[in-house]
C-alpha positions in Angstrom: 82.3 84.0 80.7 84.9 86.0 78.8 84.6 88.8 81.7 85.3 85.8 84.5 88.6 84.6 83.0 89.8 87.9 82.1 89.2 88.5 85.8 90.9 85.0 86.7 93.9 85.8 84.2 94.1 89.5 85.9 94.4 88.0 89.3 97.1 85.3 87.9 99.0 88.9 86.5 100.7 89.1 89.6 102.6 86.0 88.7 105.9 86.1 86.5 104.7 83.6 84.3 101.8 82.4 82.9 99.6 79.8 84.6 96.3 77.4 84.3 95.6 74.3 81.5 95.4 74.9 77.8 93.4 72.2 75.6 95.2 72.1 71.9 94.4 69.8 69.2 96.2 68.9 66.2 95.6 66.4 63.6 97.9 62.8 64.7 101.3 63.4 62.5 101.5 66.9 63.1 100.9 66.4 66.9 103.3 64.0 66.9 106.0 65.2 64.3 106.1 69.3 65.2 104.4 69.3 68.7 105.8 67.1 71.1 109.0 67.7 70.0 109.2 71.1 71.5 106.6 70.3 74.6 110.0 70.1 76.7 110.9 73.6 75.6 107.1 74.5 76.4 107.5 73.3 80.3 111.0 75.3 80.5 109.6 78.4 79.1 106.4 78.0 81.0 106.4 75.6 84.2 102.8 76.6 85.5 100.9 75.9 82.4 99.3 72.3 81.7 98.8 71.4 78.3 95.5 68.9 77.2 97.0 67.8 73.7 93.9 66.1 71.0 95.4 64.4 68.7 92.5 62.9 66.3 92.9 62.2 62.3 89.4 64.2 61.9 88.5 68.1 62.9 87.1 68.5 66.1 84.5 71.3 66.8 86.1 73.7 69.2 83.3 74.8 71.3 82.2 71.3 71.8 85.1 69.9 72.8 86.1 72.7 74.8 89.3 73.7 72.9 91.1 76.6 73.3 93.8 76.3 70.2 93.4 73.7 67.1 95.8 73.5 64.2 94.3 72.9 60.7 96.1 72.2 57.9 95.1 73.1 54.3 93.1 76.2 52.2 91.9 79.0 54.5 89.5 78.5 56.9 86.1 80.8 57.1 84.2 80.7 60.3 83.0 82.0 64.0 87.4 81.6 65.0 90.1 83.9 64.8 92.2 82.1 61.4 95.9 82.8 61.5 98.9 81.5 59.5 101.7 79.9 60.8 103.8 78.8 58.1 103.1 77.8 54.4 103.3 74.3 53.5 104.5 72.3 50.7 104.5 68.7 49.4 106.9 67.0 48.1 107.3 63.5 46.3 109.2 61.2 48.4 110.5 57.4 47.7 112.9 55.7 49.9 116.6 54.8 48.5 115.8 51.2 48.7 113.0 51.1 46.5 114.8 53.7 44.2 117.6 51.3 43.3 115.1 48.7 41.7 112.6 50.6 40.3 112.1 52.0 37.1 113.3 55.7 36.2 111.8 58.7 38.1 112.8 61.9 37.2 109.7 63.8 35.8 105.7 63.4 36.9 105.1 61.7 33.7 107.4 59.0 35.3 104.9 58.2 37.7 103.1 56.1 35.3 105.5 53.6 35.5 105.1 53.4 39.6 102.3 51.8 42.0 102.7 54.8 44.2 101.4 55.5 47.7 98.3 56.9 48.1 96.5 59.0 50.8 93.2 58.5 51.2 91.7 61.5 50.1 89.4 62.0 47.0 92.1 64.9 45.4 94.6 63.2 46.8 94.3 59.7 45.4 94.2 59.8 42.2 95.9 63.0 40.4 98.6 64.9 41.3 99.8 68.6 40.4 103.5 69.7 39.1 104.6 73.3 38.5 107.8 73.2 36.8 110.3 76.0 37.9 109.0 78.4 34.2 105.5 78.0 35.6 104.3 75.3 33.6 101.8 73.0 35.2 100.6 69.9 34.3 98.3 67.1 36.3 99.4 63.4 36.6 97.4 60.7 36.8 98.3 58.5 40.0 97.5 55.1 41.2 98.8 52.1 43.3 98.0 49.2 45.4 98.1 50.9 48.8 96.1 54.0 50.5 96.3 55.2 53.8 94.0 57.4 56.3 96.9 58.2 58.1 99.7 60.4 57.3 102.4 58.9 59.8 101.0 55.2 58.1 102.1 56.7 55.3 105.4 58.1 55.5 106.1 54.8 57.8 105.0 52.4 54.6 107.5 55.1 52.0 110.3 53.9 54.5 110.0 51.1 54.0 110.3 51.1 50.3 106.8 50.4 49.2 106.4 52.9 46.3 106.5 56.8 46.1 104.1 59.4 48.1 103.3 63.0 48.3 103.4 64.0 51.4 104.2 67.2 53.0 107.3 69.2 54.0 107.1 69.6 57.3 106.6 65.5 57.8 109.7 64.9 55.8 112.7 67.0 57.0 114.5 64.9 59.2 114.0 62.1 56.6 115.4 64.0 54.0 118.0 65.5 55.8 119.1 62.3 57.1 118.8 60.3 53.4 116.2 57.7 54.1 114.0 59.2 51.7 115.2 61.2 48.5 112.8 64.5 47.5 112.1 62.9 43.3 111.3 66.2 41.7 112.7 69.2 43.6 113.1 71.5 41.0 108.6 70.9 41.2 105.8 72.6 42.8 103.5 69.4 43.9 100.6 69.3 45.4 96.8 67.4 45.0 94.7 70.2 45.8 95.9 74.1 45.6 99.9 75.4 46.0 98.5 77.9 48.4 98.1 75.4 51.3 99.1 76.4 54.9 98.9 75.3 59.0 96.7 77.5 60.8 96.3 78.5 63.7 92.5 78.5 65.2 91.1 79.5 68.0 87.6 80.8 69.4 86.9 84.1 68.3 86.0 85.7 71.3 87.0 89.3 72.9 89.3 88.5 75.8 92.1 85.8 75.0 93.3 84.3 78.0 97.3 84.8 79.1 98.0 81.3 79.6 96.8 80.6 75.7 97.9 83.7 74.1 101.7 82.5 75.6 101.0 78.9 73.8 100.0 80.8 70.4 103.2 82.6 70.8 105.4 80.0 71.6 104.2 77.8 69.1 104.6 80.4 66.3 107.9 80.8 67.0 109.0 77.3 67.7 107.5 76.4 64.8 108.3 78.8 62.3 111.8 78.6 63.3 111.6 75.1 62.2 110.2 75.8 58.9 112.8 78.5 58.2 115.5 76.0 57.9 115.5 75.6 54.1 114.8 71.9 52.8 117.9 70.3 51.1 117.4 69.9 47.5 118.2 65.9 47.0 117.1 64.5 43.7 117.7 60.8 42.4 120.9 61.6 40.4 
């Protein structure tokens, strides 16, 4: 099979650009949030190439599903796919001005005690968080609230609205911070629920003969993306 679409992509070579459908899948809020943002950039770049994007809140299994390019998010991943970084990520917690202004002081994790935060719902993730202040102390903080979610957009779209603090992750939170509806509690911390060395990945089938049309996604999207995450995160605190 490999030897057939290297022989279909060598007969495409003649073309100037890249041609034939690509199946990607990425979890919901990053599909969404980093993705489709930069599909109109994706056409301009390449017209001739047609793009299946999955966008399920669960892994998919790449061979069944026919994939040709997932994005993972978290530690490492071991297993019968090429596993390649595209940028690191980071967590931040997050609480919207409005709830700031009546709610009790946050300015260190031991704070959080005092707050019914937002919770994803995740085992490491619902119930402790990790801080690593800037002389490399850490310390773990015992979380809880009222509210947990499956979904990441779900939750950044309850912190909007002023429903507590959350941790959630850098590259779901720029424009937001940027903008000022939601103010970054503790940016002089390392957060996280489960390791600090947490990244998006880029997966795809491990297999001798990439074909053109998906080698010219992997590349666009590692430098679309990575561009993004360049841009340095303003440092807004509650003061």
């Amino acid at each position: 099979l490999d030897m057939m679409e290297k022989a279909r992509d060598e007969a495409r070579s003649n073309q100037s650009r890249p041609a034939g459908r690509v199946r990607v899948s990425a979890s919901t809020a990053f599909g969404e949030h980093m993705i489709v943002p930069v599909l109109p950039d994706l056409q301009r770049q390449y017209p001739d190439i047609q793009l299946d994007l999955l966008l399920p809140d669960s892994n998919i299994d790449l061979a069944a599903q026919g994939l040709d390019l997932a994005i993972r998010l978290g530690n490492r991943l071991e297993g019968d796919f090429v596993c390649s970084r595209l940028f690191k990520t980071r967590y931040r917690v997050c609480a919207a001005p409005a709830y700031l202004r009546s709610a009790p002081k946050l300015q260190s994790p031991e704070d959080l005690a005092n707050h019914r935060c937002l919770l994803f719902m995740l085992p490491d993730f619902r119930s402790s968080w990790q801080f690593r202040s800037p002389d490399g102390q850490s310390q773990e903080v015992e979380v809880d609230g009222d509210v947990a979610m499956s979904s990441a957009g779900g939750l950044l779209a309850a912190t909007r609205q002023g429903l507590g603090p959350a941790l959630l992750a850098d590259w779901l939170i720029r424009a937001d911070i940027h903008a000022g509806t939601l103010v970054d509690l503790l940016p002089d911390h390392e957060v996280t629920a489960t390791t600090y060395d947490t990244a998006a990945w880029l997966i795809y089938p491990s297999r001798e003969y990439v074909p053109r049309r998906v080698r010219a996604v992997i590349e666009f999207l590692r430098s679309e993306l990575q561009d993004q995450m360049d841009v340095s995160m303003p440092r807004v605190g509650t003061t």
